[in-house]
C-alpha positions as CSV (number, residue, x, y, z in Angstrom):
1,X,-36.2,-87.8,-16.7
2,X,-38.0,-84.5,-15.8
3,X,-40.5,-84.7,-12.8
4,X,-42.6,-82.4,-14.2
5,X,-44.7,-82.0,-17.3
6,X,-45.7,-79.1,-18.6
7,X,-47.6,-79.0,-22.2
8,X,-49.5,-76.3,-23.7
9,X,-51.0,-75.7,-27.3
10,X,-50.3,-72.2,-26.4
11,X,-47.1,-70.4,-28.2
12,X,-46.9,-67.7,-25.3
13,X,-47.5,-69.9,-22.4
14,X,-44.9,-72.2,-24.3
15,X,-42.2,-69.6,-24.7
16,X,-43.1,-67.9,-21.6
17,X,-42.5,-71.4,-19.6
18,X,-38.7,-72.0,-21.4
19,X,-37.3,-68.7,-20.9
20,X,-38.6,-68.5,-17.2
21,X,-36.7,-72.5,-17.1
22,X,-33.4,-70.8,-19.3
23,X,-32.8,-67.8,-17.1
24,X,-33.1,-70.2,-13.8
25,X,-29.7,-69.6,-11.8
26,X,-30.7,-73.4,-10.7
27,X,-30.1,-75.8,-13.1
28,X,-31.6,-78.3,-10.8
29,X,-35.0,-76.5,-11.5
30,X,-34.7,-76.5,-15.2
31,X,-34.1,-80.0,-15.7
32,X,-37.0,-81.1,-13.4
33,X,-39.6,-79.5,-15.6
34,X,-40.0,-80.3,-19.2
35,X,-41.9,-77.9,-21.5
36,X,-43.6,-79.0,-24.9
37,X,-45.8,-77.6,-27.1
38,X,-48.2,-79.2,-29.2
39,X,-51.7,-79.0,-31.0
40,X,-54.8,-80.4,-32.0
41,X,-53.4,-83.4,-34.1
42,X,-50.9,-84.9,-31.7
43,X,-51.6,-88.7,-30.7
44,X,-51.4,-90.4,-27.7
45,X,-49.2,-93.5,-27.7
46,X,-46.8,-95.2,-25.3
47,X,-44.0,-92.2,-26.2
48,X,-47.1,-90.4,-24.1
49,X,-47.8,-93.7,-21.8
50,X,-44.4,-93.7,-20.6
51,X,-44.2,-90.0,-20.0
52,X,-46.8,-89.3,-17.9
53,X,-46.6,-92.7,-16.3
54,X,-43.5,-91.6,-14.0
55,X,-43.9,-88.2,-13.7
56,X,-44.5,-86.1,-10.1
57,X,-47.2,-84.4,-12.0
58,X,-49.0,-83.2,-15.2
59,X,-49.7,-79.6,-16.2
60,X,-51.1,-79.2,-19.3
61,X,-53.1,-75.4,-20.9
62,X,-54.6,-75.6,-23.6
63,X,-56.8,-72.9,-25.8
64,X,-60.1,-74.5,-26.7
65,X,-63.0,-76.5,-25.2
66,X,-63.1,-79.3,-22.8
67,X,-60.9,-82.7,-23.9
68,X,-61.6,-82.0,-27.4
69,X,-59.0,-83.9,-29.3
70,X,-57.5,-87.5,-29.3
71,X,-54.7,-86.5,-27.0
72,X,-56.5,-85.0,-24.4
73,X,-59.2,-87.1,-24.0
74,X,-56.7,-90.4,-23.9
75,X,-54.2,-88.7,-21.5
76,X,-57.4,-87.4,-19.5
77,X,-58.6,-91.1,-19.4
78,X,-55.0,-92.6,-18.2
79,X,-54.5,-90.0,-15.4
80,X,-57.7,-90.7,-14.0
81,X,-57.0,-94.8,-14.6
82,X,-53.5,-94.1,-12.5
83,X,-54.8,-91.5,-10.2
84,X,-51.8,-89.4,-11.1
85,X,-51.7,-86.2,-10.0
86,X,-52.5,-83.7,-13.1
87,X,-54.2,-80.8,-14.2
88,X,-55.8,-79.7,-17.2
89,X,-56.4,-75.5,-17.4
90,X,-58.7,-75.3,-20.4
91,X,-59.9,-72.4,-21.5
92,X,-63.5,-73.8,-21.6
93,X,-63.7,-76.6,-19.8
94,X,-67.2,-77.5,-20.4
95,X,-68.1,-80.6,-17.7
96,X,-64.8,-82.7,-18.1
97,X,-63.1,-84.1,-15.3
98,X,-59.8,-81.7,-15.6
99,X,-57.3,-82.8,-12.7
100,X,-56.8,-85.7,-9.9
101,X,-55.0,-85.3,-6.6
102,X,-55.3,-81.2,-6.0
103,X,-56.3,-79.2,-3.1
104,X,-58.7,-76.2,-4.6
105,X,-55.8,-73.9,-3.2
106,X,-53.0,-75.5,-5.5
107,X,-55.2,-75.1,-8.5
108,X,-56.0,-71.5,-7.6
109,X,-52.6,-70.6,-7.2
110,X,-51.5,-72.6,-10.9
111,X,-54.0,-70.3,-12.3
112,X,-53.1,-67.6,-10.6
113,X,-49.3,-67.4,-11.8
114,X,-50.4,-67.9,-15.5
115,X,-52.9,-64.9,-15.2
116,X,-51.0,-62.7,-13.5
117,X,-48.0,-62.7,-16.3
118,X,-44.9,-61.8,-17.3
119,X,-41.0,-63.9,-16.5
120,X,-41.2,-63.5,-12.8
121,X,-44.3,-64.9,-12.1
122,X,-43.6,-68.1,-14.5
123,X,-40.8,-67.9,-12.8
124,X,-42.3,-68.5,-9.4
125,X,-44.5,-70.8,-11.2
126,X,-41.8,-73.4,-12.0
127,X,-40.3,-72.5,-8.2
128,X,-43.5,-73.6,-6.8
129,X,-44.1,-77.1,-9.2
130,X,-40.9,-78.2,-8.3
131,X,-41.4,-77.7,-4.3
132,X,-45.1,-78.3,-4.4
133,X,-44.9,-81.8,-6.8
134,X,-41.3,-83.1,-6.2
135,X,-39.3,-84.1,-2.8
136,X,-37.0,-81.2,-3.1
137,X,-37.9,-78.1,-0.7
138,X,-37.7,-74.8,-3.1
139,X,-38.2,-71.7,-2.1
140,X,-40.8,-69.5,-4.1
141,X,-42.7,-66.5,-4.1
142,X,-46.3,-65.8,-4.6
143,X,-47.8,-64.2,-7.9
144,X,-46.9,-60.9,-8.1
145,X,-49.8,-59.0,-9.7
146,X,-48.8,-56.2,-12.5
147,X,-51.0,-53.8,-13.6
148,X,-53.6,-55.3,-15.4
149,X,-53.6,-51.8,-17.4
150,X,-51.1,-48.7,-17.7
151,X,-49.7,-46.6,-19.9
152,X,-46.0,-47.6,-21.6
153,X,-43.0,-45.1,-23.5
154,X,-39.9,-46.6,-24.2
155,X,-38.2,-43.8,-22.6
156,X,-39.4,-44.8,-19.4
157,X,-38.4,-47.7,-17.0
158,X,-41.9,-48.2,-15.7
159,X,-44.9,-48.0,-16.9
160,X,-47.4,-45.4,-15.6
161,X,-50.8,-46.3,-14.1
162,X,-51.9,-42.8,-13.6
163,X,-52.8,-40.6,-16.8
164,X,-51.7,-37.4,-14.4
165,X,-48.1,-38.5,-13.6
166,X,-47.5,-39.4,-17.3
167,X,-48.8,-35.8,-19.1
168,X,-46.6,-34.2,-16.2
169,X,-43.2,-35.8,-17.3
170,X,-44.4,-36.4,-21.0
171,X,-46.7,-34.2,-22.9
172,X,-46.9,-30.6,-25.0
173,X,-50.5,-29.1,-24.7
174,X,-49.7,-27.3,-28.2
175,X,-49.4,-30.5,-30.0
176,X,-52.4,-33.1,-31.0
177,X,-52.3,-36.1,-29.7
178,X,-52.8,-39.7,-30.6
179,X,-53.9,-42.7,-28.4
180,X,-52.6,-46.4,-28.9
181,X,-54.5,-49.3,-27.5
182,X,-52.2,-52.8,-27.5
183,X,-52.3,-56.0,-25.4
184,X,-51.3,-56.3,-22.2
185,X,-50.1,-59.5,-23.0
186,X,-47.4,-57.9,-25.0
187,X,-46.3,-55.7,-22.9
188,X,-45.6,-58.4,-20.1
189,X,-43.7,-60.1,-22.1
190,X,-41.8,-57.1,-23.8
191,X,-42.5,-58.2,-27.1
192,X,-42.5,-54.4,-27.7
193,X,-41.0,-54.1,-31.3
194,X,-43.6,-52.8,-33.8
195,X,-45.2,-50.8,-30.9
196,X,-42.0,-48.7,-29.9
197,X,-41.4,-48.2,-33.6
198,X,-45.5,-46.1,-33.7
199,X,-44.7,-44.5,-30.7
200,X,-41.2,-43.0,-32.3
201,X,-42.9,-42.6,-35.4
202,X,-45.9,-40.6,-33.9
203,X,-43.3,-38.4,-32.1
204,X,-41.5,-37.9,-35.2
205,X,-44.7,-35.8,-36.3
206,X,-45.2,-33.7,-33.5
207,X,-47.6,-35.5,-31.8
208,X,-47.8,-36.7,-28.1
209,X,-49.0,-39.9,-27.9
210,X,-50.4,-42.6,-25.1
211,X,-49.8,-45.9,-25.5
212,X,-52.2,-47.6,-23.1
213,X,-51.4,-51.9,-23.0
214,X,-54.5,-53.5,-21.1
215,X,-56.6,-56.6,-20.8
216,X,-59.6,-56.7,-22.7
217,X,-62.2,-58.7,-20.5
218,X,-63.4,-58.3,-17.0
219,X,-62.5,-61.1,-14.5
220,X,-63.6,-61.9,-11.5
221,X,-61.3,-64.6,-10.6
222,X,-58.4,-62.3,-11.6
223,X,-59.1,-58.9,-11.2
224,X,-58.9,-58.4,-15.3
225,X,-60.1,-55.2,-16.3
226,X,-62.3,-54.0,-19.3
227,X,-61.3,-52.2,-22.1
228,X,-63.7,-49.4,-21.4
229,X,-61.8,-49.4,-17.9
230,X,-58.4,-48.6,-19.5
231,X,-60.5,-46.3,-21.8
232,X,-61.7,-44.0,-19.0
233,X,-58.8,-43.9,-17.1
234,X,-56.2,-42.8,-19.8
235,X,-58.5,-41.3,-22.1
236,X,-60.1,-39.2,-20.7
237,X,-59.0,-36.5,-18.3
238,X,-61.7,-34.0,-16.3
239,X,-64.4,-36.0,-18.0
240,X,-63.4,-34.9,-21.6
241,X,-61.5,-37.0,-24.0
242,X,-57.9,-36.1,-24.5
243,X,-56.9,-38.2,-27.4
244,X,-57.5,-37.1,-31.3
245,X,-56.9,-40.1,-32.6
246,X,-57.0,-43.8,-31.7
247,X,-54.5,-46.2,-33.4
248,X,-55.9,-50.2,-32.7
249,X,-54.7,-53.2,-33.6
250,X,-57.0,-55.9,-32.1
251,X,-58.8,-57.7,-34.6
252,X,-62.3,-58.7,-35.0
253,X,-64.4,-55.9,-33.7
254,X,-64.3,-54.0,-30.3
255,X,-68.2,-54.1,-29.6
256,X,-69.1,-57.0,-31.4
257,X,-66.2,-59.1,-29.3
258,X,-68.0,-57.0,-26.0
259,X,-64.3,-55.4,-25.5
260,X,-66.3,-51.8,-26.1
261,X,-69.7,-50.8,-26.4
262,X,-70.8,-48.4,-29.0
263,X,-70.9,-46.0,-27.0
264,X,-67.9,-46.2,-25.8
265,X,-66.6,-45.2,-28.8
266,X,-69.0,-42.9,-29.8
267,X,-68.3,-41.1,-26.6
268,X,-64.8,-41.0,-27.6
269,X,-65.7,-39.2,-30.6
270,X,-62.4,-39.7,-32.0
271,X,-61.6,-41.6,-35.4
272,X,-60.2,-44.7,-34.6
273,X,-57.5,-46.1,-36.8
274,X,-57.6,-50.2,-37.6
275,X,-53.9,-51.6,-38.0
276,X,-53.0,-55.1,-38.9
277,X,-50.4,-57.5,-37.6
278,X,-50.4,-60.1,-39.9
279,X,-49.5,-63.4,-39.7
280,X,-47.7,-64.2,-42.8
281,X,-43.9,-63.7,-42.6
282,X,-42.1,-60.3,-44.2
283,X,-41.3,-62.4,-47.7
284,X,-44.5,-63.6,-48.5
285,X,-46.6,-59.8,-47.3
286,X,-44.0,-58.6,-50.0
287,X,-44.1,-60.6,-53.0
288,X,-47.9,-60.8,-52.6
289,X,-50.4,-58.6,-54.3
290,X,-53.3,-58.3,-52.1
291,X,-51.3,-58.3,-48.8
292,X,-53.4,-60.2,-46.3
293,X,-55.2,-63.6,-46.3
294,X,-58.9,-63.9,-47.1
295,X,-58.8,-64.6,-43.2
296,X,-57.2,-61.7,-42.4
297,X,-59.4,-59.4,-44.6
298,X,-62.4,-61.1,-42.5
299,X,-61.3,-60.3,-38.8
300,X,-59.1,-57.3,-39.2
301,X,-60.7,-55.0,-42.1
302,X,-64.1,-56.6,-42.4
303,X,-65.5,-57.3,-39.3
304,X,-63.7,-53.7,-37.3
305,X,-65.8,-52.2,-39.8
306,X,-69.0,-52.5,-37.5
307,X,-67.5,-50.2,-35.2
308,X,-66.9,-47.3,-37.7
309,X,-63.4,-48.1,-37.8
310,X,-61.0,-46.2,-40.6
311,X,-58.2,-48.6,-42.6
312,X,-54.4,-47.9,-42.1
313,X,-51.9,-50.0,-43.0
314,X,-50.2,-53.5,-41.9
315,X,-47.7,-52.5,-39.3
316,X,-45.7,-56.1,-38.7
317,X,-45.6,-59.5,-40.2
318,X,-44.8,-62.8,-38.4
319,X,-41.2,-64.4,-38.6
320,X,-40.7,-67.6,-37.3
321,X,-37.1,-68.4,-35.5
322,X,-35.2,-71.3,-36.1
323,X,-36.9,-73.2,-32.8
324,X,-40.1,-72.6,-34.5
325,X,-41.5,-69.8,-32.2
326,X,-42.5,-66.4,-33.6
327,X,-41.9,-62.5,-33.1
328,X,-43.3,-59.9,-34.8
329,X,-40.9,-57.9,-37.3
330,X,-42.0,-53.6,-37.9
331,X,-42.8,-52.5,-41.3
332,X,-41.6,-49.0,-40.8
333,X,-42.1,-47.8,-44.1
334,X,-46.2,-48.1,-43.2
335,X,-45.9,-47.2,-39.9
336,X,-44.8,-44.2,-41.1
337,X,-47.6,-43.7,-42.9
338,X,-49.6,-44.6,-40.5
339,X,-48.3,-41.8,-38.3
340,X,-48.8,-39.3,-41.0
341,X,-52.3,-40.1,-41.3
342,X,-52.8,-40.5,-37.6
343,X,-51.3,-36.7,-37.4
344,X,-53.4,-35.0,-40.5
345,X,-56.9,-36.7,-39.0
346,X,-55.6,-35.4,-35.5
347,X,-55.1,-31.8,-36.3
348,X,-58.3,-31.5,-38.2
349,X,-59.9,-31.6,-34.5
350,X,-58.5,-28.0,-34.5
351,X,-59.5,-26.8,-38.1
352,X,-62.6,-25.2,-38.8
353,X,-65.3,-26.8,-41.2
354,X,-64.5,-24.4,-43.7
355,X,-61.1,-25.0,-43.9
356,X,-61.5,-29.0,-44.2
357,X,-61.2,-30.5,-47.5
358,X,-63.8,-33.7,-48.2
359,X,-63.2,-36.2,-50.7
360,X,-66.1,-38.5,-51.3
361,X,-65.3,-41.5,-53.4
362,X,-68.4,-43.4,-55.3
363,X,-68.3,-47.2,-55.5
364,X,-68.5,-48.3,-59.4
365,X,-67.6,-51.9,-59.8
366,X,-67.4,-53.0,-62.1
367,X,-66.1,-49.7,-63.7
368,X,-68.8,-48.7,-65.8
369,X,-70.5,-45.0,-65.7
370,X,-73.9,-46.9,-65.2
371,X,-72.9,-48.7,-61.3
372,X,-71.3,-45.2,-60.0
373,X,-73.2,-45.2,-56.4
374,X,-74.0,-48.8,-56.6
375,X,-75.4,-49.8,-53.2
376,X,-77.2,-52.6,-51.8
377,X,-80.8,-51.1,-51.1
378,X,-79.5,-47.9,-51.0
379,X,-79.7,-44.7,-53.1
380,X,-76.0,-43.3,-53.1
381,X,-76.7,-40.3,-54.8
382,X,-79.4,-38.9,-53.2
383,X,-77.9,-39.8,-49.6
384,X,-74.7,-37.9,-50.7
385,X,-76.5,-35.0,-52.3
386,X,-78.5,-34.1,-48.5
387,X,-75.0,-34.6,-47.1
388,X,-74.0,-32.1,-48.8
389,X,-76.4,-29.8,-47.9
390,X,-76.3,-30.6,-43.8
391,X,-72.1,-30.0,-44.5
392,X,-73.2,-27.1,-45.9
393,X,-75.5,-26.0,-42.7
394,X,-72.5,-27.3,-40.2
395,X,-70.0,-24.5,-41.8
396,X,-68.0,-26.4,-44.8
397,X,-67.6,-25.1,-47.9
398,X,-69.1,-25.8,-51.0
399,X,-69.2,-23.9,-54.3
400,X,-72.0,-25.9,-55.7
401,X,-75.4,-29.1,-54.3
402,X,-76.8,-30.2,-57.1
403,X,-80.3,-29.7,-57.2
404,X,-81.7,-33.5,-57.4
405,X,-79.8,-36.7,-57.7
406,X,-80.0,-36.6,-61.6
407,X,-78.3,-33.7,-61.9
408,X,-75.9,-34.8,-59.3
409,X,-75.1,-37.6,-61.7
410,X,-75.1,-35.8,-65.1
411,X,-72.2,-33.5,-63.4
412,X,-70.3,-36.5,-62.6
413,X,-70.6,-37.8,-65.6
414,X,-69.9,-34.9,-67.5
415,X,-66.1,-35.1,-66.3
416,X,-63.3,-37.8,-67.1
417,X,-64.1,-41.5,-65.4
418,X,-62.5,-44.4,-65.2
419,X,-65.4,-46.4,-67.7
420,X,-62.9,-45.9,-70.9
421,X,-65.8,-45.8,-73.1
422,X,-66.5,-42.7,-72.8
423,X,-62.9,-41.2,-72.2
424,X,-62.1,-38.1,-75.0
425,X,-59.4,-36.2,-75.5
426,X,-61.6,-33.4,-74.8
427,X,-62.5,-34.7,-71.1
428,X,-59.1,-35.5,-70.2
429,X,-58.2,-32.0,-71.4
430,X,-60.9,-30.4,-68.7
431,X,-59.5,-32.6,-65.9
432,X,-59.1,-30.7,-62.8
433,X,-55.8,-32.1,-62.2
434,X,-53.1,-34.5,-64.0
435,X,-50.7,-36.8,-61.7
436,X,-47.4,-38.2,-63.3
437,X,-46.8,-42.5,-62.6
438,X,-44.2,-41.9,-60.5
439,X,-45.5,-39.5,-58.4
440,X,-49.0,-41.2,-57.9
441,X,-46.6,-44.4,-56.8
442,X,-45.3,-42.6,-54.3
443,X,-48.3,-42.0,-52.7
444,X,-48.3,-45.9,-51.8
């Protein structure tokens, strides 16, 4: 029976934990910690009783707050009863007793390898329960603190943590180029797959591009750094931004989460490209017509809207192995779109107004002539029709502002629509422009 007991509701912390134990030269090691993962709905019972009852000690991580479920209340309750020797790493722990039997330096140091990251350190983690909690005398190393943010190219061994040192060995001043945020998280872990297939796929159109992995949060306890921190330091070089584009895939929003401020980004000045990693598998993201789960629309289209953010593509579904964990599979076919977008909004940073072409799309749902401009509380018309006339002002071209937002709407209406009771043969016949099925298919 393993001495240790290590469960986690965590996937990462999970998987991170059994290949640390599987690529242990010491078998002794791996067969005196047991890893399981769990969630939410698991019971305690005398499977659990038993368990815990001989074991050198407990180490349980868990994302949500305080002893929340059945489980971790009841196993909470017994360990205390005992006075086993356990600990419980909530995420918030609220005011629940969490562990028995610890010196404040032990529980520091727990922490301490599962913040700092990556195979070695959970490595050294399993090392140091073994020697700490057992009667066998292991030798271990301390955490070994990575960067908490750098920049990462697949054609590199290391990553860099100086913008300078990267430009020198990998960068052409003629060419735009295009910024990638991404978790550090990933990065530690190599799970690396839809990200190198971006980078490749930026480079493929003649773009240089900095793929910065970082933390999101500050932490005291940790030394985390901000996103704004990773921000300024590869971002920006002699005070002056020098990205053209931003690809990000975190969901939710960057300044309503507190990752970013608005100004952040406004300083930036850059568009900022939303991608989605979703977490249906490949099968299901093909054979579906909307693509994403009403969840999924909510945290990563809706809500990255509040930071002005501009809609790509999904870039990687979620494929579950045969042991039930889960990696991330590319879809290059949109991440190659995504690069071609990411490259036309990047060069327009070096185009004149007047040779930028606009496309302004009205919103008429449903598709009737009467709900073009629809708006809550807002007059579409007339807002387009003065920003036309400040493009105008800044330098871009335009043969023709209506006069009044009547007029504006009478020359809209004038051409072909998509409200069919109006379409003539005549009005098709003055289209500006006819597209074949095939070719409008490829577009998507």
């Amino acid at each position: 029976m393993a001495n240790i007991i290590f469960v986690t509701n965590m996937e990462p912390h999970y998987v991170g934990m059994r290949d640390a134990l599987n690529t242990m030269e010491n078998k002794e090691i791996s067969d005196a910690v047991e890893v399981i993962q769990i969630n939410d709905s698991e019971q305690w019972n005398g499977y659990w009783q038993q368990k815990l009852q001989y074991a050198d000690f407990f180490f349980c991580t868990w994302m949500g707050t305080g002893l929340s479920c059945d489980y971790l209340k009841k196993a909470s309750a017994f360990l205390q009863q005992k006075k086993l020797r356990h600990l419980f790493d909530i995420i918030d722990p609220g005011d629940d007793k969490m562990d028995y039997g610890l010196q404040e330096e032990q529980k520091s140091l727990l922490k301490q390898y599962l913040a700092c990251g990556g195979l070695k350190n959970y490595q050294n983690l399993c090392l140091y329960l073994v020697d700490a909690f057992t009667q066998q005398m292991i030798a271990y190393k301390l955490p070994e603190q990575l960067p908490w943010c750098g920049i990462y190219h697949p054609d590199f061994k290391n990553e860099f943590v100086e913008l300078e040192a990267y430009l020198a060995k990998h960068y052409d001043s003629s060419k735009p180029t295009v910024g990638f945020i991404f978790s550090r998280e990933d990065w530690l872990w190599q799970r690396l797959a839809y990200q190198n297939e971006i980078i490749k796929a930026v480079e493929a159109q003649n773009c240089n591009v900095i793929a910065v992995f970082s933390t999101t949060m500050p932490n005291e306890q940790t030394g985390a750094v901000s996103l704004d921190t990773a921000f300024e330091r590869f971002f920006y070089q002699d005070g002056k931004p020098c990205i053209d584009v931003l690809i990000n895939p975190f969901v939710f929003s960057l300044t309503v989460t507190g990752f970013l401020k608005l100004q952040d980004l406004q300083q930036l000045g850059v568009p900022v490209l939303q991608v989605v990693n979703t977490y249906m598998p490949y099968k299901w993201w093909q054979q579906s017509m909307v693509g994403l789960t009403p969840n999924e629309v909510s945290y990563a289209v809706c809500m990255p809207e509040f930071d002005g953010a501009l809609h790509s593509v999904p870039v990687s579904t979620n494929e579950e192995r045969e042991d039930g964990t889960h990696y991330r599979m590319p879809l290059a076919d949109r991440i190659d779109m995504l690069a071609r977008k990411a490259r036309k909004l990047a060069s327009l940073r070096y185009k004149k107004p007047c040779d930028k072409k606009i496309a302004i799309v009205f919103h008429n749902y449903p598709p009737t002539n009467s709900n073009i401009g629809s708006a809550a509380s807002l007059d579409s018309i007339e807002s387009v029709r003065l920003l036309l006339e400040e493009m105008q002002k800044q330098g871009y071209r335009l043969d023709n502002i209506p006069t009044d937002s009547q007029s504006f709407i009478n020359d809209i209406t004038a051409h072909a629509t998509n409200d069919r009771r109006f379409i003539s043969e005549a009005l098709l016949e003055k289209a500006d422009g006819k597209l074949e099925k095939m070719d409008y298919k490829s577009f998507f």
